[in-house]
Each structure stands twice: as structure tokens, then as C-alpha cells.
C-alpha positions, -999 to +999 in steps of 0.1 A: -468-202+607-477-189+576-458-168+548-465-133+544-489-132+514-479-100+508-449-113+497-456-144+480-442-142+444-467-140+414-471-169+393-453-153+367-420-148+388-424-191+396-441-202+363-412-227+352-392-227+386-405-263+397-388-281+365-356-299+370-333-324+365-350-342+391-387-340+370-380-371+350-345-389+356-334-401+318-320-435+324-353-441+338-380-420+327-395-399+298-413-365+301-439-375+281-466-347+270-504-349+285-513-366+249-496-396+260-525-402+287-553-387+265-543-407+235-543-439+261-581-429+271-593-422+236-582-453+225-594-475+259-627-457+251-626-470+215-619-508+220-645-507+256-670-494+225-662-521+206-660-550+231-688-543+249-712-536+217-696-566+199-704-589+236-739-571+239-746-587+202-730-619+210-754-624+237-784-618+222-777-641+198-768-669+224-734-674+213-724-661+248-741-668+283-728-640+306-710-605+305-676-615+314-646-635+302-659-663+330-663-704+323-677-735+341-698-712+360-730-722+352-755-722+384-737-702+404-744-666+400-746-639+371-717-617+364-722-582+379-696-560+361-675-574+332-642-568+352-624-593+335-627-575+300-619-539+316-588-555+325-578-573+294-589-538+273-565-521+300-537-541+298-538-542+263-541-504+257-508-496+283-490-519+262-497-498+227-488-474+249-457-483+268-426-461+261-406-490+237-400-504+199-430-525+188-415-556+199-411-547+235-449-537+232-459-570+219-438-589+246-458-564+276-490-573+258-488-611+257-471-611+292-501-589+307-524-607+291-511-642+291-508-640+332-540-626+335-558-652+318-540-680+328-552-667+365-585-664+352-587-701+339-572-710+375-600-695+394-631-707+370-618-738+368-612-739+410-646-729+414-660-754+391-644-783+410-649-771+443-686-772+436-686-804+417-671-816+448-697-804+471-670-787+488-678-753+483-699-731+462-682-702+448-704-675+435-690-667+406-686-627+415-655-645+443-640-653+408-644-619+394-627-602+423-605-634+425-586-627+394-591-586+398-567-589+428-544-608+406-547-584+381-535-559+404-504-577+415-494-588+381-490-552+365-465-535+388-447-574+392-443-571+350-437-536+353-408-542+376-393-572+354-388-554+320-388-516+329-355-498+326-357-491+366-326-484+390-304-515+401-309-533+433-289-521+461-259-544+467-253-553+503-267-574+529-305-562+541-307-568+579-342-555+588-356-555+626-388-553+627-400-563+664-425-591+673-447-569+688-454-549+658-462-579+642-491-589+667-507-551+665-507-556+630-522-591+629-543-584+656-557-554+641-565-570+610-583-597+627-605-576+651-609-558+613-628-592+601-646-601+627-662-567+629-670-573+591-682-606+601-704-603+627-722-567+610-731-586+576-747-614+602-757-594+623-774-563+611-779-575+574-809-551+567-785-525+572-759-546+551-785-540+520-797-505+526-757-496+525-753-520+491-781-502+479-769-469+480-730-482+466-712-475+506-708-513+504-696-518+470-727-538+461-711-570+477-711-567+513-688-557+539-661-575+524-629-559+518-644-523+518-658-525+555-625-546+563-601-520+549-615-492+573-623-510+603-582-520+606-573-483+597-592-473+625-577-498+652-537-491+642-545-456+640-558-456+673-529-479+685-502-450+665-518-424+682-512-435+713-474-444+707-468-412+691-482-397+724-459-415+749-428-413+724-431-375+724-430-373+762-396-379+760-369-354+765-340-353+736-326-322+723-289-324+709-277-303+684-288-305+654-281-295+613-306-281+590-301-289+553-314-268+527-310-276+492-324-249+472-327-245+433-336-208+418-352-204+449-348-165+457-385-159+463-391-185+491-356-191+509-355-163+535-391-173+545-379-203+548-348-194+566-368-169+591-388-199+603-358-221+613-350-193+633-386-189+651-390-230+656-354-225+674-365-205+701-384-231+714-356-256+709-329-264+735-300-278+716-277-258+690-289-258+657-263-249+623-281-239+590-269-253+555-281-237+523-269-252+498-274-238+469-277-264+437-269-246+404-290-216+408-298-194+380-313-163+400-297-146+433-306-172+461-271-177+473-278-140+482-305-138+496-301-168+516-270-151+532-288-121+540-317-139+555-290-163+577-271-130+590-305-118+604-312-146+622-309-146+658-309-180+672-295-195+652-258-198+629-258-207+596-235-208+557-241-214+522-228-238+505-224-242+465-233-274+447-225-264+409-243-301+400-276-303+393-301-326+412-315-326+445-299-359+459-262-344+445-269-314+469-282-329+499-251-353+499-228-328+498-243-310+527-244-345+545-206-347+537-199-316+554-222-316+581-207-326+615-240-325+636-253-363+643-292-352+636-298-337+598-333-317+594-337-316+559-366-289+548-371-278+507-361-238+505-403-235+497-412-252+531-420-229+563-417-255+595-442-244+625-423-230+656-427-264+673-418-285+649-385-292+655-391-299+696-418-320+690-398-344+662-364-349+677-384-361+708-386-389+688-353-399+687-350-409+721-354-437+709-321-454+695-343-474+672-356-448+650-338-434+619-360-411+606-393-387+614-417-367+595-445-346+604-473-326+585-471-310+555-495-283+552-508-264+525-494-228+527-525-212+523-563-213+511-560-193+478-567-221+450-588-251+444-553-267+444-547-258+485-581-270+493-582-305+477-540-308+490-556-299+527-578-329+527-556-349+509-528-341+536-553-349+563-563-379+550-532-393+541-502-379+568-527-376+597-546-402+595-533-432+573-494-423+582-505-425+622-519-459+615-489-470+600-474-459+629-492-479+647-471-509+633-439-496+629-448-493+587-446-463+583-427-465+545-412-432+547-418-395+551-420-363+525-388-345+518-403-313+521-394-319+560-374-351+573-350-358+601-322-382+599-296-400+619-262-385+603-243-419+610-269-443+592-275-419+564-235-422+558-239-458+569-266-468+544-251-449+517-262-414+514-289-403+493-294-421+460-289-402+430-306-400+397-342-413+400-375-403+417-381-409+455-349-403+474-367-393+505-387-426+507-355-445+492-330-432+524-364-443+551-360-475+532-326-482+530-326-475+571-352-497+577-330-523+560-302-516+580-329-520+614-340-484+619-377-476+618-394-444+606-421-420+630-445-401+609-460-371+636-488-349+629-483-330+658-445-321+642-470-291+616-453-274+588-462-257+553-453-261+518-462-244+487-486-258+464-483-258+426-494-223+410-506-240+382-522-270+366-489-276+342-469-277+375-493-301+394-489-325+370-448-324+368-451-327+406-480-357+406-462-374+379-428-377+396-444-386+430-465-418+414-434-428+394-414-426+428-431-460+433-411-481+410-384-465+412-379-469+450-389-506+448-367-511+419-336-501+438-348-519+467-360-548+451-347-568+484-369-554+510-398-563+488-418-589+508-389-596+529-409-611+560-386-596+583-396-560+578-432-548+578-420-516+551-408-543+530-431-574+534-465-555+536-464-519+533-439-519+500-464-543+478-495-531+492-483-494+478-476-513+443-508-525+445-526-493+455-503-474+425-520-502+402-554-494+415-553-458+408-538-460+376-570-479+366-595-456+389-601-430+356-606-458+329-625-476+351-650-449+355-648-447+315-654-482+308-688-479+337-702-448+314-698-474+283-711-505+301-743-485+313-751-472+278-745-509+265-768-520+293-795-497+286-794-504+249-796-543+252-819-539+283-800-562+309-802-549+340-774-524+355-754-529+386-738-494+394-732-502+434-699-519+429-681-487+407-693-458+424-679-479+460-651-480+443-653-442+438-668-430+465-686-457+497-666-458+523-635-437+513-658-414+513-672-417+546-637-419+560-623-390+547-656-369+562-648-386+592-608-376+595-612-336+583-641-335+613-616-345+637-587-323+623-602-291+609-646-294+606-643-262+583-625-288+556-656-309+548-668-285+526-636-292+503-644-333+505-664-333+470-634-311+455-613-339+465-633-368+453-629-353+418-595-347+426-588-383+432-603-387+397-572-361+385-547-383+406-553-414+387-547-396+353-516-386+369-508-419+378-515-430+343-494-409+332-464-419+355-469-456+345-466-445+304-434-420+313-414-455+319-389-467+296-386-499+285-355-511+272-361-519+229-360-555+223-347-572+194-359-605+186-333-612+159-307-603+180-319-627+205-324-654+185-288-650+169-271-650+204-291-687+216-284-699+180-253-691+161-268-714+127-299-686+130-272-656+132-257-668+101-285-671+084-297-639+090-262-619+085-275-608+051-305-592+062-284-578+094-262-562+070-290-541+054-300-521+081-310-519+124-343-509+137-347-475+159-363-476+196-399-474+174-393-508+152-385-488+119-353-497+099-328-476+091-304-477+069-267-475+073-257-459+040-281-434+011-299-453-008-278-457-045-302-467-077-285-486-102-278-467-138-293-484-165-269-489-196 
């Protein structure tokens, strides 16, 4: 169901509605400007100029016998891409860049880089032994992607350790996941490999053509062939359980929650669809607006649009607190209903929706479900690249997490809850990004899973502008640390699939992407180095990494779901080029607590503290590493 277009607001009546308390928490973030993220790039692009030209030289002079930080690898291949030194020119650049005093910066620096290399030295030196053994012969490209992987794990693992993130829940965790979920899983990625096994043996002229052309990433099946085979066997197993859960009959009554901010030009749309999706609902359903420190008229127009509903009954409530979390737990306080449908006052649910998603909770094992989030309409580049994105992502990826009982959690645009574990587990968490995946979380850890159904459709609003795209992108990618911050025991808990495969895996990915837009910088620089010192140029293994089979896939899903949507696929692929500035830009909006060397040395050695009391009298440093004074600044009169 879509809103009246007619009366959508303008831009101009929404242009700074979307910012919040919620856009960047302070104890844990900072709303850092775009020249944050553009100063990052400009200076990446400066040291990739100077590495690569000063390694170029190097190797023409024969100080240096390959294009990569790689040793003992003599005889067993030539490096490809100089991954190791885009790495170490990352890592080095996000720490200059980190949100800290200097000395915090250093400390991110040397940890980044220190682990990195250490692993790097591991590897070469593995290799080299292994084939002086006669044991096995490495090429030395398994090193490169060796240590990459590494690489990958090691920044969100440092990030974790020394960001200023939210506290670990306290409390036993007492995930269920079942052993049956376990074997779709394995089993899945197993029939993934040998698919990717027996294709490279098997049809291996095809193998080159598709290296050729960079849909192989220029190294095989691998990992790239791998990846989308196992998506495609648990989606197909989630489709099919999604199918025979929603056979079942379960219709109690229910609450809708409806935390709404300055939202007077979306709320009775919002309202009037609740209504619709109830006449095809059996069970009683109670609306809650609650309206969260509103600056316009929405607790008025809510209450209009309630006492023309029909099917339904409904109140406002008033939340004089800012922040999202503080309002939904106040309606979750009040609520008496044991099933809480939680929809954003700019979100129009479809009039199956709710049928189709409490279905799901037939099952007494499942705490929370999600559906589809739609685009609201076709108007901007914004709605077309969001419509592949959300086909891609919630009805493709999201069923084939469902096909392993991973799914991590589910937009709070629209989410159903069990009342009882929501209260049990805590309520909503307060004060930091990703509450709706944080409350999925927290229920898995208390043994409830999460269902992710497409066939549950509704529609959201997209940003009306590039400004608010980024506010919204931002806060999603920095969700990531946040949420495993505060859930710090889930991560890689082998009892829980969220926690000990999904959880890092999404760290991982958050890395990835983060990298994806100076990546692509440091290929441009590497190619122009390349053609200037005429060494030969291997562009298979980036453009994969761009494009290949993502891209194949995501042609693949929108035929399935809507055929009229390929058209938008090479809007998206630049889009996914936006997304990892945004990403960027999430990991530098982190704070990092200042660190104070002195300090630290005084408190593990009092002799050291007393030596330096005199120079700790004259001044402290600020968060930047500067001194300030305590006092003005007197001169001395000359007699």
C-alpha cells in the first residue's frame, strides 16, 4: 500500500526532521562532518602515491624483488596486487584519523600495524617451511589472501578493545540454538565447496574465461564461487521453512507501538494502514502513539487519525524524553498485550502484513519477526538503488539466514516482539545505535530465535536528501559496534549461530566495506604506477571484488522478485561504492577514550610519578595532545 503522493510532504517541510538524539549517541560517537572521510581519502591517496612510486623505484633498482610486503617466497609465484601495503597505508591513515589525543592515535597505529605484520611474518614464514619440507607448496598469492583475512578480523577486534563502546550486558547468556540448524548450516557450506571443487576441476576452460573477465576474482572459484553457492542452498532451505511456518494459524491480540518524533506529516498514513492490515487480521489489535518530544502537532494529528479508524482502538501517549529506545520502553511498560508490533510513524505496513508475521509465532521458540521494508515509492535515484538493495539484502540474504535460524535481527521500521522476553531480557537498550538488532540479540541469548519474512511487505520513506542519507547510513554502519560491544558475550559463543557465526562475520563484512572505496583508490594508483614502470597489470582480482559475482547475484535476485529492477543494478553498484564511504565514515565517528602515557606510567610506578610531579604541575594535555595551562601566563618584571 502506498502513500498518497499527493500528500507526501515537500522536502522543505522534512529537511532536518530525521536528526536526533538518536543520530550519534555522545558517550559513544561523534557527528563528525563529511571532511573527516574526505580528509581520510586525500591523505590515503597521498601516502598510496608515495609508497607505490617509492616501491616502483626500489624495484628497478633491485633493492626489492616483488610488489608486496612478502619474504621467503622465492619460487613460488609473483605477487598479483600489493594487498599487503593497501592494508598497512589503511591502517595507518584510520589511525591519524581516529577520533582521540595523539597518543591514543599512536597506540591504534602500532596495534594495527604491529598485528598485522606479525601475521604477515607468520604466513611467509609458514609457507617457506612448508615447502622446504616438501609438504606443501604455497603459492605465495594463499599468503596474500592469508594475511588479508587477518587483516579483516584484526580491525573491528582492535576496534572493539580501545573504543569508548557500550558495556557488556551483565547476566547469564543461555542461547539455544538447535542441532539441526547446525547441520543445514554445515551442510550447506560443504555442498558450497564441493561445488567449487569439482567446477575449477571440472570445467576449467570456463574457470579461465570467467578469471579473465574478473567474475572469478582472477584466482579461481575460491571464496567468491564458495560464498554464492552456500547462499543459494540456505536460501532455498529458509524458503521452504518460512513456507510451512506461515501455514500456521495464530492470531491473539496484539499492541502496535509507535514512537513518533515531529512526525505530523507521515503519522496518520501511518495510522490509516494499521487500520487496513486489521481487517484482514483476526485478533484485537490496540494502537500506541507515543509521542517522543515533538516539536510540531503530531500528538494531534495522530489522535485525529486514531478516532477515524475503524478496526481498530488506539491512545497517545507522551514521552517528554528524547530518544527512540526511552519511548518505545515506555510504551512497552504500559502495554498489556503479550505480542508488541513496533512500526516508525514514516512506515506504511501492507494489509497482510500483520496475518502473515504473527503466523510465525506459533512457534513458542521464536521471539521476534521482520518482514520487507520497501521503498515508498520510485521518485529518486535514492528509492531505486534502496529497492535493490532491499531485495538483495531482506529477500534474499535474510531468507538464507533463515534457513539456519541466523537471522541477526530485523529493521525497526517494522518488528514484532514477545512482550514477556522484551521485559525479560531487559527492555530496549538506551543511548547507542542499533536497539532493534540489540533486543533480537539479547532474545536469542535468552533462547528465542528471530524469522525474517518477505512475504510480511511494507514501506518506508527514503531519505529526501543526500545530507540525510548519510546521517541515516552513518548510524546504521556504526550500529555494528555498538551492538557487539554491548553484547560482547554472544560474540563467537558456539552455542548460538547469531553469536558464533553471524555476529563476526558481520564485523568482518563492516571491515570489508570500510576498505571497498580506498581500495578502488589505491587500484587507480597501482595501475598508473604499473603502466609507468611497465610490469604487467592484474585488474581481475579488484573489479571481482567490485563487481564478479555480487554482481551476477544481485541480477539474479531482482529477476526473481521484480524483472523491471535490473535496470537500477548499475545504480546500485555505484551505490555500494557510496555505502563504503559511509561506512568509513561510521568507523572515524568513534571515540576513543584520550590516553595519557604519564599518567600511566605514574600509576605502575610511584618513583616515576614523583619524578614527574614538577612537570605535572605545569600543565594537562586536552583530548588533541596540546597543553594547557592551569593559570595566565605571568612574565617576570625586570628590576
Amino acid at each position: 500500500m502506498m502513500r498518497d503522493e499527493a500528500n507526501s510532504p515537500t522536502p522543505a517541510a522534512i529537511a532536518d526532521h530525521y536528526r536526533s538524539v538518536d543520530s550519534a549517541p555522545v558517550d559513544y560517537s561523534v557527528d563528525r562532518p563529511p571532511s573527516a572521510s574526505n580528509g581520510f581519502l586525500l591523505m590515503f591517496t597521498g601516502l598510496s602515491v608515495i609508497v607505490l612510486g617509492g616501491q616502483a623505484v626500489l624495484r628497478h633498482a633491485g633493492v626489492i624483488g616483488n610488489n608486496d610486503l612478502v619474504i621467503l617466497a622465492s619460487g613460488r609465484g609473483d605477487v598479483a596486487v600489493p594487498t599487503r601495503i593497501f592494508l598497512v597505508v589503511f591502517f595507518l591513515t584510520y589511525a591519524y584519523y581516529a577520533y582521540s589525543n595523539r597518543w591514543r592515535r599512536a597506540q591504534l597505529g602500532v596495534l594495527l600495524l604491529g598485528k598485522f605484520l606479525l601475521s604477515c611474518v607468520f604466513f611467509d614464514v609458514l609457507g617457506w617451511w612448508l615447502a622446504h619440507q616438501h609438504i606443501l607448496e604455497v603459492h605465495v598469492l594463499g599468503q596474500q589472501i592469508a594475511s588479508a583475512l587477518i587483516a579483516l578480523a584484526l580491525f573491528p577486534q582492535t576496534v572493539l578493545a580501545h573504543a569508548q563502546l557500550p558495556r557488556p550486558l551483565d547476566g547469564t547468556v543461555d542461547p539455544r540454538t538447535p542441532p539441526g540448524a547446525y547441520v543445514r548450516l554445515i551442510g550447506a557450506l560443504l555442498a558450497a565447496m564441493a561445488v567449487a571443487t569439482v567446477v575449477e576441476a571440472a570445467l576449467p576452460e570456463l574457470v579461465f574465461d570467467l578469471r579473465s573477465v574478473a567474475l572469478l576474482g582472477g584466482m579461481g572459484p575460491g571464496v567468491f564461487l564458495t560464498q554464492q553457492v552456500f547462499a543459494v542452498c540456505t536460501a532455498t532451505i529458509g524458503w521452504f521453512t518460512l513456507q510451512r511456518s506461515r501455514t500456521q494459524d495464530f492470531s491473539p491480540p496484539v499492541a502496535v507501538l509507535v514512537p513518533a518524533h515531529d512526525e505530523a506529516h507521515d503519522i496518520a498514513a501511518t495510522i490509516a494502514a494499521v487500520d487496513r492490515a486489521a481487517g484482514t487480521y483476526a485478533g484485537r489489535i490496540h494502537l500506541y502513539v507515543v509521542d517522543n518530544a515533538s516539536t510540531d502537532n503530531t500528538t494531534e494529528v495522530a489522535g485525529q487519525a486514531i478516532r477515524a479508524c475503524t478496526a481498530i482502538t488506539g491512545e497517545v501517549l507522551e514521552c517528554p524524553t528524547p530518544g527512540k529506545a526511552i519511548a518505545l520502553n515506555l510504551g512497552v511498560h504500559r502495554i498489556t498485550e503479550e505480542f508488541i508490533v513496533r512500526i516508525d510513524a514514516d512506515t506504511v505496513i501492507g494489509p497482510g502484513c500483520l496475518r502473515t508475521a504473527m503466523r510465525h509465532f506459533g512457534d513458542p521458540h521464536v521471539g521476534s519477526v521482520g518482514g520487507l521494508p520497501l521503498p515508498m515509492g520510485n521518485r529518486t535515484w535514492i528509492d531505486r538503488v534502496r529497492l535493490v538493495e532491499v531485495y538483495l539484502r531482506h529477500g534474499f540474504f535474510q531468507v538464507a539466514l533463515d534457513g539456519y535460524q541466523g537471522v541477526m535481527g530485523v529493521p525497526g521500521m517494522f518488528a514484532i516482539y514477545r512482550r514477556r522476553v522484551v521485559v525479560e531480557v531487559g527492555g530496549m537498550v538506551e543511548g547507542m545505535n542499533g536497539e532493534d538488532t540489540d533486543i533480537c540479540l539479547r532474545m536469542d541469548a535468552a533462547g528465542y530465535h528471530t524469522v525474517a519474512d518477505p512475504k510480511a511487505v511494507y514501506y518506508s520513506e527514503t531519505p529526501a536528501s543526500y545530507a540525510h542519507l548519510r546521517e541515516q547510513r552513518v548510524r546504521w554502519f556504526r550500529s555494528i559496534y555498538h551492538i557487539c560491544a554491548h553484547n560482547r558475550k554472544m560474540l563467537l559463543d558456539p552455542r548460538s549461530i547469531t553469536g558464533g557465526f553471524v555476529l563476526p562475520f558481520q564485523l568482518v563484512n563492516a571491515a570489508r566495506r570500510a576498505m571497498l572505496g580506498p581500495l578502488l583508490i589505491f587500484a587507480v594508483v597501482d595501475a598508473a604506477v604499473s603502466i609507468t614502470a611497465d610490469r604487467p597489470l592484474h585488474w581481475q582480482p579488484i573489479v571481482a571484488t567490485v563487481l564478479g559475482m555480487q554482481m551476477i547475484m544481485a541480477a539474479a535476485v531482482c529477476l526473481l522478485w521484480q524483472p523491471s529492477s535490473v535496470k537500477h543494478l548499475p545504480a546500485y553498484l555505484c551505490f555500494r561504492v557510496l555505502r563504503s564511504y559511509f561506512t568509513l565514515g561510521a568507523a572515524l565517528s568513534l571515540r576513543y577514550p584520550p590516553a595519557d602515557p604519564i599518567r600511566a606510567l605514574a600509576t605502575r610506578w610511584p618513583l616515576f610519578s614523583n619524578l614527574c610531579s614538577v612537570g605535572a604541575a605545569g600543565g594537562h594535555r586536552d583530548i588533541r595532545g596540546r597543553r594547557r595551562r592551569r593559570g595566565p601566563r605571568f612574565r617576570r618584571r625586570l628590576p
